[in-house]
C-alpha positions as CSV (number, residue, x, y, z in Angstrom):
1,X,59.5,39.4,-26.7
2,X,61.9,38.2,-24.3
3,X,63.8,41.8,-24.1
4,X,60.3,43.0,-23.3
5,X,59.8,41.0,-20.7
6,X,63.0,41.0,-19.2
7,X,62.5,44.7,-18.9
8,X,59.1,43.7,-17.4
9,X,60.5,42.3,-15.0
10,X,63.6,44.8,-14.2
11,X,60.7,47.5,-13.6
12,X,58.9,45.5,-11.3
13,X,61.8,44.7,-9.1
14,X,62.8,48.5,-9.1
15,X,59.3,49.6,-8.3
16,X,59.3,47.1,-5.7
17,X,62.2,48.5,-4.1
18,X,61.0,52.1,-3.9
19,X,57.9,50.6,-2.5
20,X,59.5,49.2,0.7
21,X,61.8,52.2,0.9
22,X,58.9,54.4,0.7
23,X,56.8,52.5,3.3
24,X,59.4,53.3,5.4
25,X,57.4,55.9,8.3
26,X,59.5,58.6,9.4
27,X,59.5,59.4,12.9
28,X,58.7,62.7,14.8
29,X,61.8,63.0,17.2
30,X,61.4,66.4,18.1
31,X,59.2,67.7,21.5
32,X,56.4,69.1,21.5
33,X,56.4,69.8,17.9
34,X,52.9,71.1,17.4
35,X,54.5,74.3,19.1
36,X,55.3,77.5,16.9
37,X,58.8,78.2,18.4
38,X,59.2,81.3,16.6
39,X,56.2,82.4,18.6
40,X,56.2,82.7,22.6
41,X,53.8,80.2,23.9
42,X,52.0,81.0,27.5
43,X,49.0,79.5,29.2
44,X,48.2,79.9,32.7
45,X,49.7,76.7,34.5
46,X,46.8,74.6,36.1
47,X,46.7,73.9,40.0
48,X,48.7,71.3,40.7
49,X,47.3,68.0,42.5
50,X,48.9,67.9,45.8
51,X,50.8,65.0,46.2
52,X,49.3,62.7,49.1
53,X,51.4,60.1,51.3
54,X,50.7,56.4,50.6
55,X,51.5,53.1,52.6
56,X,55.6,52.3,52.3
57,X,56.2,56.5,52.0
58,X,59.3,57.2,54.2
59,X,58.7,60.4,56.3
60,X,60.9,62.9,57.5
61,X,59.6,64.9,60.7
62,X,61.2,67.9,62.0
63,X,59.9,69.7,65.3
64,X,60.4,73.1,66.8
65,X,59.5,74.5,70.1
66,X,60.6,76.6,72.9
67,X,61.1,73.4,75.4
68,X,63.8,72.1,74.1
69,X,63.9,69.6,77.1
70,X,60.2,67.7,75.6
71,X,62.1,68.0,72.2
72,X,64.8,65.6,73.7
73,X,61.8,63.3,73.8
74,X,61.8,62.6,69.7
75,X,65.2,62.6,69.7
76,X,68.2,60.3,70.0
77,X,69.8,60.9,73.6
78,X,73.0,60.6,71.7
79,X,72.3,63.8,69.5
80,X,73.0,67.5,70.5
81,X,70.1,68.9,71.0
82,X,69.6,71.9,68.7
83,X,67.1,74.5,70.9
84,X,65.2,76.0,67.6
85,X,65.2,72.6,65.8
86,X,65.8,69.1,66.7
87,X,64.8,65.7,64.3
88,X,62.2,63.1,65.4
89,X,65.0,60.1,64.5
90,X,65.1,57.9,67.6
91,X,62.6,55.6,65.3
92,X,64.4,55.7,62.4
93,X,67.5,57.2,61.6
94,X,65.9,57.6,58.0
95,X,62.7,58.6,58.5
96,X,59.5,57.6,59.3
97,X,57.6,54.4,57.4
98,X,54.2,54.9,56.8
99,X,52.8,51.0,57.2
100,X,50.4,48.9,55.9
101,X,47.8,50.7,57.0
102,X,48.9,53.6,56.6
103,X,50.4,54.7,60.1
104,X,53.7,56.1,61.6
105,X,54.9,55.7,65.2
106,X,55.2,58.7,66.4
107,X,57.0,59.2,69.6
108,X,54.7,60.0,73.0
109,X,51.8,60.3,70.9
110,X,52.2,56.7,69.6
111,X,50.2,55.8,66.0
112,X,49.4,58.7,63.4
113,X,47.6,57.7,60.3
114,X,48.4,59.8,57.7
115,X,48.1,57.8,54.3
116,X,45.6,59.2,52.1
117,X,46.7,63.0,53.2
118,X,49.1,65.8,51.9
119,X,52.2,66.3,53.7
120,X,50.6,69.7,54.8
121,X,47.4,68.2,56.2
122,X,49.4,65.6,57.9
123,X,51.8,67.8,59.6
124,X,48.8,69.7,61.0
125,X,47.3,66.7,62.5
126,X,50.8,65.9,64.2
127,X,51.3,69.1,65.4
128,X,47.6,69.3,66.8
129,X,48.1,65.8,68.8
130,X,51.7,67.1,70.1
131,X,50.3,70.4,71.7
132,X,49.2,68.5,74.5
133,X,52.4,68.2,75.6
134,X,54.4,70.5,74.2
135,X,53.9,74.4,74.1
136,X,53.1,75.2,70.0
137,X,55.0,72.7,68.1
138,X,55.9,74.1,65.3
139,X,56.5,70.8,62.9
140,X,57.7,70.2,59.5
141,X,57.7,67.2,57.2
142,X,59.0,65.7,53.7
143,X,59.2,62.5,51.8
144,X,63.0,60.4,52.0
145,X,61.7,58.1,49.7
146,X,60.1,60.2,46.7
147,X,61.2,58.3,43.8
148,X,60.7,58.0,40.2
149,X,61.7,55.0,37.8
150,X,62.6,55.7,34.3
151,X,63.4,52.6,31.7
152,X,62.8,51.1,28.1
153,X,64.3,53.3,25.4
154,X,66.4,55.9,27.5
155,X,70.5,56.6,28.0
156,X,70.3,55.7,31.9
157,X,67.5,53.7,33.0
158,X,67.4,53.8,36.6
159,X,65.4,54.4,39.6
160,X,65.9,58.4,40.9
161,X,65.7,59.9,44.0
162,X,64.4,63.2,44.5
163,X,64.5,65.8,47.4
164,X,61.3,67.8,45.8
165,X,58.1,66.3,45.1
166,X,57.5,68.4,41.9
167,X,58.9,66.9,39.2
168,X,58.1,67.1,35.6
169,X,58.0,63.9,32.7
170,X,60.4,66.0,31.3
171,X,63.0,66.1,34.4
172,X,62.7,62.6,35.2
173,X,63.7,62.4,31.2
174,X,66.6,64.3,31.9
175,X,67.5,62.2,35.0
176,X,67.5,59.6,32.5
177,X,69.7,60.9,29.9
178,X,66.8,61.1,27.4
179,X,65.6,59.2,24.8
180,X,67.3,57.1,22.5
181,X,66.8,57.0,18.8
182,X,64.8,54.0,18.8
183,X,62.4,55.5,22.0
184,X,59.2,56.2,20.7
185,X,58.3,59.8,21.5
186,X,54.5,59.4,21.1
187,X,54.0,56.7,23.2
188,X,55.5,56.6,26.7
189,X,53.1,54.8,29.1
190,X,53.1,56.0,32.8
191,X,52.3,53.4,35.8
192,X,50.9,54.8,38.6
193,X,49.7,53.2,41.9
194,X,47.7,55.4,44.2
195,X,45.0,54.3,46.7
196,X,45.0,50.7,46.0
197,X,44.6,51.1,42.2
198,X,47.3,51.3,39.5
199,X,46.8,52.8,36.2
200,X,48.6,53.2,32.7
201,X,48.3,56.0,30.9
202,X,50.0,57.2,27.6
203,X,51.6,60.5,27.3
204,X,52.9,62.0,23.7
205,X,55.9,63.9,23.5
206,X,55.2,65.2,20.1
207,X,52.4,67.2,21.1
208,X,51.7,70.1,23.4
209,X,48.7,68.6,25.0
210,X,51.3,66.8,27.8
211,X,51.7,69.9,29.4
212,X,48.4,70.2,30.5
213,X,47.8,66.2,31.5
214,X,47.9,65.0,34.9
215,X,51.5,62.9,34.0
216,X,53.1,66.4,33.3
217,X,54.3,66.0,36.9
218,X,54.9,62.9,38.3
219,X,54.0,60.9,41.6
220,X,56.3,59.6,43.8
221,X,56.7,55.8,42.6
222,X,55.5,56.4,39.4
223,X,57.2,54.0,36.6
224,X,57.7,56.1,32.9
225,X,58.3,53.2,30.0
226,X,59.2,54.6,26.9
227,X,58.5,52.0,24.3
228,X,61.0,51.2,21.6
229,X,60.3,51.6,17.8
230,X,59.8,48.3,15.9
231,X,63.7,49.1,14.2
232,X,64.5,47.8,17.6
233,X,63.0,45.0,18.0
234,X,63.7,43.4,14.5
235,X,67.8,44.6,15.6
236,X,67.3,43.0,18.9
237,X,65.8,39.7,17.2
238,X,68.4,39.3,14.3
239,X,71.7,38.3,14.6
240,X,73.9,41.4,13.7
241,X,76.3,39.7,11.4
242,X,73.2,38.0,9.4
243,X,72.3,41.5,8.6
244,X,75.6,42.8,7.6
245,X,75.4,39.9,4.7
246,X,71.7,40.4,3.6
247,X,72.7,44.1,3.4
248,X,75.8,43.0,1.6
249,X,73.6,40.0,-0.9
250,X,71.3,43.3,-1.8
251,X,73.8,46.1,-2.6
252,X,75.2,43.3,-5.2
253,X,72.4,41.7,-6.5
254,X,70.5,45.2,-7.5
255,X,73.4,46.3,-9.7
256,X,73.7,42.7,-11.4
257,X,69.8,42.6,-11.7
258,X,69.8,46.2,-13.7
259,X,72.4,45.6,-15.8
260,X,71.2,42.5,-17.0
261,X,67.6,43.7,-17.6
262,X,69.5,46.4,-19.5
263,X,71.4,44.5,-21.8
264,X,68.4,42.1,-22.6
């Protein structure tokens, strides 16, 4: 009776062992795997939502016109004066800062508001105010400051830089040095702040529908979190060493356990 129920016992121990290594999820690490790959995948790509300038945007404004000597009036005395393109810098060797509510200082025509449009629609408006004092002003701008911040489970969290303001989830990944093991591929939250109102959305990696969302491409400012997988947090919140021994207690307690259900 007692050999019985040692073996009982023995059983029950085993088959709760395979029941915690069993409950054990595995993780989808790979991209967009919902994709045939043997199979060429093609689908018209969607318009893309013009990025729009926003309050603390850092502009850069480049004019052109056949008088170079009004040109001289947007830029620094100091500079030689280039006759088929000179840079609007005397207010800011950097750029242009698009204030609190939502204006530059331009020079001679004095305050632009601009926030809420496209770089496109705003350098039309500039170049319509300049024409009455320069002969067609030909006038082109771009964002200094478009940035992106990447952190949570990557290689190289950081904030990035970028001279384009098309730029992919999957770029600003790279920027980062992708994912770690522990980042969780399908759940990467995006913050996004645009005209007044911030948002968090939650993009997938393991599925195909990201290339069609509005977080494929990314904002200027935008923040991309990617979460890390509960592994990480119980490694983060045990001490190391404590681990090591527990892993140590089990590897020699299982053997001692079987053999001594065995022999009873």
């Amino acid at each position: 009776m007692k050999s019985l129920s040692n073996r009982f016992v023995r059983i029950k121990f085993v088959l709760i062992f395979i029941l915690i290594i069993s409950s054990c999820k595995t993780r989808n690490l790979i991209y967009l795997s919902d994709l045939d790959f043997d199979k060429v995948y093609s689908k018209e790509i969607q318009r893309m939502e013009q990025v729009k300038i926003q309050q603390g945007d850092l502009m850069r404004i480049s004019l052109s016109s056949l008088q170079p000597e009004l040109n001289s009036m947007f830029n620094d005395p100091s500079e030689i004066i280039d006759f088929n393109k000179t840079t609007m810098d005397n207010i800011n060797s950097e750029g242009f800062l698009v204030d609190d509510v939502g204006e530059i200082n331009v020079p001679t025509i004095g305050k632009v508001k601009i926030a809420g449009l496209t770089k496109t629609e705003a350098t039309i408006l500039i170049e319509d105010k300049l024409r009455e004092f320069i002969v067609d002003p030909v006038v082109s701008m771009r964002f200094v400051n478009f940035k992106v911040t990447v952190i949570g489970e990557v290689n190289n969290p950081s904030t990035f830089y970028v001279q384009s303001e098309r730029l992919s989830i999957f770029e600003a990944l790279g920027l980062a040095g992708d994912m770690t093991e522990f980042g969780l591929r399908e759940n990467v939250l995006v913050i996004r702040e645009s005209e007044g109102e911030r948002t968090i959305s939650k993009v997938n990696f393991n599925y195909s529908d990201l290339l069609d969302s509005p977080f494929y491409y990314l904002r200027q400012n935008d923040i991309v979190y990617v979460q890390p997988d509960r592994l990480k947090a119980v490694k983060a919140s045990t001490n190391e060493r404590n681990m090591v021994l527990l892993g140590l207690l089990v590897s020699v307690l299982i053997p001692i356990i079987w053999i001594v259900g065995f022999n009873n």
